[in-house]
C-alpha positions in Angstrom: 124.6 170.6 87.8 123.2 170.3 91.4 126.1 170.0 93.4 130.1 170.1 93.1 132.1 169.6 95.7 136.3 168.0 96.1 136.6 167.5 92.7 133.1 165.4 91.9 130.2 166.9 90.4 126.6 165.5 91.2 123.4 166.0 88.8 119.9 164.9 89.3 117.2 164.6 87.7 113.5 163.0 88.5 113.8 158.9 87.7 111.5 157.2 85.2 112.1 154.7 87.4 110.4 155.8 90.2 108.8 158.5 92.5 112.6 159.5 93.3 115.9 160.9 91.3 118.7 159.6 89.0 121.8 161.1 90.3 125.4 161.4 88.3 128.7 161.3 89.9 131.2 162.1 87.7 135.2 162.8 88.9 138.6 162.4 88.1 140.6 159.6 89.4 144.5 159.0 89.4 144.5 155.2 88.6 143.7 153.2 85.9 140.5 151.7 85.0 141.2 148.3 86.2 142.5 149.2 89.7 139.0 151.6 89.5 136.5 148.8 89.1 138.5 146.0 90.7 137.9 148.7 94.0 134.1 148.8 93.1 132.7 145.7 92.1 131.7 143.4 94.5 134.6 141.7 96.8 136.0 141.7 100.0 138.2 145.0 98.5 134.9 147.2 98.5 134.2 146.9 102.4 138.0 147.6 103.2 137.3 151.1 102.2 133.5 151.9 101.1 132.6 153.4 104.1 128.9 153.2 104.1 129.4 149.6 103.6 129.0 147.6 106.8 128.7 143.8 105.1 128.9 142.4 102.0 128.0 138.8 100.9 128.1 137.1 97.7 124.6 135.2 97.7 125.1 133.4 93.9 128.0 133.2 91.8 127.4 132.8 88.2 131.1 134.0 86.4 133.9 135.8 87.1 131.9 139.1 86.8 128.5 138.1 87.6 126.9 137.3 90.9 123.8 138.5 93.2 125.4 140.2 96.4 123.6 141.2 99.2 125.0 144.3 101.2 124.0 146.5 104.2 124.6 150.2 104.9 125.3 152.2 108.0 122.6 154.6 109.2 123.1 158.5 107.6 122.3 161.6 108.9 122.3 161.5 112.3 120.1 158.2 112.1 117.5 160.1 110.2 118.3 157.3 107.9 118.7 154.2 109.4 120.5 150.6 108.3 119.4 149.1 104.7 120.0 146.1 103.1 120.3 146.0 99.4 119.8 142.6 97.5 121.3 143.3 93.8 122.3 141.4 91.0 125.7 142.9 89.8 127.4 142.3 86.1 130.8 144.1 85.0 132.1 144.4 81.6 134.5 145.9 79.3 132.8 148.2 76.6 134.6 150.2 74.1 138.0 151.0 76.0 136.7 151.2 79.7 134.3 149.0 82.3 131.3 148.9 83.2 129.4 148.0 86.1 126.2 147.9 86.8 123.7 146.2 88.9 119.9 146.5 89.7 118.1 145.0 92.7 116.0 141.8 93.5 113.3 140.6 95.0 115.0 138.6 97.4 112.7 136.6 99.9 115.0 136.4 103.0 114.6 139.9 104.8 116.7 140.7 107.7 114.4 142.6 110.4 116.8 145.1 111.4 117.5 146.7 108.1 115.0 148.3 106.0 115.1 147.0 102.6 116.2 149.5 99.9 116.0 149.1 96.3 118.2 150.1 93.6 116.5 150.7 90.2 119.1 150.2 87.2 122.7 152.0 88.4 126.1 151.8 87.0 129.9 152.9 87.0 131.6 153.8 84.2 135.1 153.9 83.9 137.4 154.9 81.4 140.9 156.6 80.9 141.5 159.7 80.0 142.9 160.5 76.5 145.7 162.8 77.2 146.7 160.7 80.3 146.4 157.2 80.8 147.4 156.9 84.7 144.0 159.0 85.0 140.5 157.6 84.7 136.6 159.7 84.6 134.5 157.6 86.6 130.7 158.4 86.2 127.8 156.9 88.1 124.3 156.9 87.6 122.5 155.9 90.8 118.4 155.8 91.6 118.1 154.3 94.9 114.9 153.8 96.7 115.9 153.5 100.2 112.0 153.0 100.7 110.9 153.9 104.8 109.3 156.8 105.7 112.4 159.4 105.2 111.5 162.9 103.9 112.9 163.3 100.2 115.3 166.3 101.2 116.7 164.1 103.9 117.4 161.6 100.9 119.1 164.4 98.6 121.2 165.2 101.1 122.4 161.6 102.2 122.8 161.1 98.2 124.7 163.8 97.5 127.5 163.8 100.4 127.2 159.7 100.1 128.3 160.2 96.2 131.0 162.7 97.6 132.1 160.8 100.2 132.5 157.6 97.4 134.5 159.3 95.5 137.0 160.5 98.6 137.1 157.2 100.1 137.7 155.4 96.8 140.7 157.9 95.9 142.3 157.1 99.4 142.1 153.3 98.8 143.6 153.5 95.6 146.6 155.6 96.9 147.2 152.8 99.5 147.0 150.2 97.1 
């Protein structure tokens, strides 16, 4: 364990993706796994309360749970990090009795100037309910982002870590609204 904090624990180890880490989420959620991933995949329900989000656009369509999406973030750390823009193809399905999503990114040929262009190497959520109480869901996620730039790496543990938190927190107070 790295870090645990407001009821979500966060691991990491070093990626075999690349020169960076693979981080776990994992917490507790009071909902059920559909209400979960309805919240997370991509939509116009993920920027109403993903607060790192700042747009979202569905660039290619090709089912219900398939599409490329292209989405920016706000800057972290006091700026240390600034804007990215994230180009990733995103697929969700049901496996054994929960969901998963997952996505990786693209290369993507349109490149907005005033984002640095991150990269997310093979990440997922997965969601399912918790045997001894249904209204209750673990959701774990396994995320290796590149956010590429010149950023020192602890700057990057640190904006991963509270970011993961700060998922988790935001998610649970959609999901009560809702």
């Amino acid at each position: 364990m790295w870090t645990s904090q407001k009821d979500v624990t966060i691991w990491r180890k070093p990626s075999e993706e690349f020169n960076g880490y693979l981080f776990k989420a994992q917490g507790v959620i009071d909902d059920v796994v559909n209400s979960i991933i309805d919240h997370i995949r991509p939509g116009p329900c993920r920027l109403d309360w993903d607060s790192l989000m700042t747009s979202m656009d569905i660039l290619e369509h090709f089912e219900e749970n398939c599409c490329v999406m292209r989405y920016t973030t706000a800057s972290q750390l006091w700026n240390i990090i600034s804007p990215r823009e994230f180009v990733d193809f995103s697929y969700t399905v049901g496996h054994k009795e929960g969901l998963l999503s997952c996505g990786i990114s693209l290369d993507w040929s349109e490149k907005r100037p005033e984002f640095v262009r991150g990269y997310n190497h093979p990440c997922g959520w997965f969601c399912v309910p918790l045997k001894d109480n249904a209204n209750q869901s673990l959701l774990t996620g396994y995320i290796q982002t590149d956010l590429r730039g010149m950023i020192p790496q602890s700057a990057v543990d640190t904006a991963m870590a509270s970011t993961l938190i700060n998922f988790y927190e935001d998610l649970r107070r959609a999901l009560k609204k809702a």
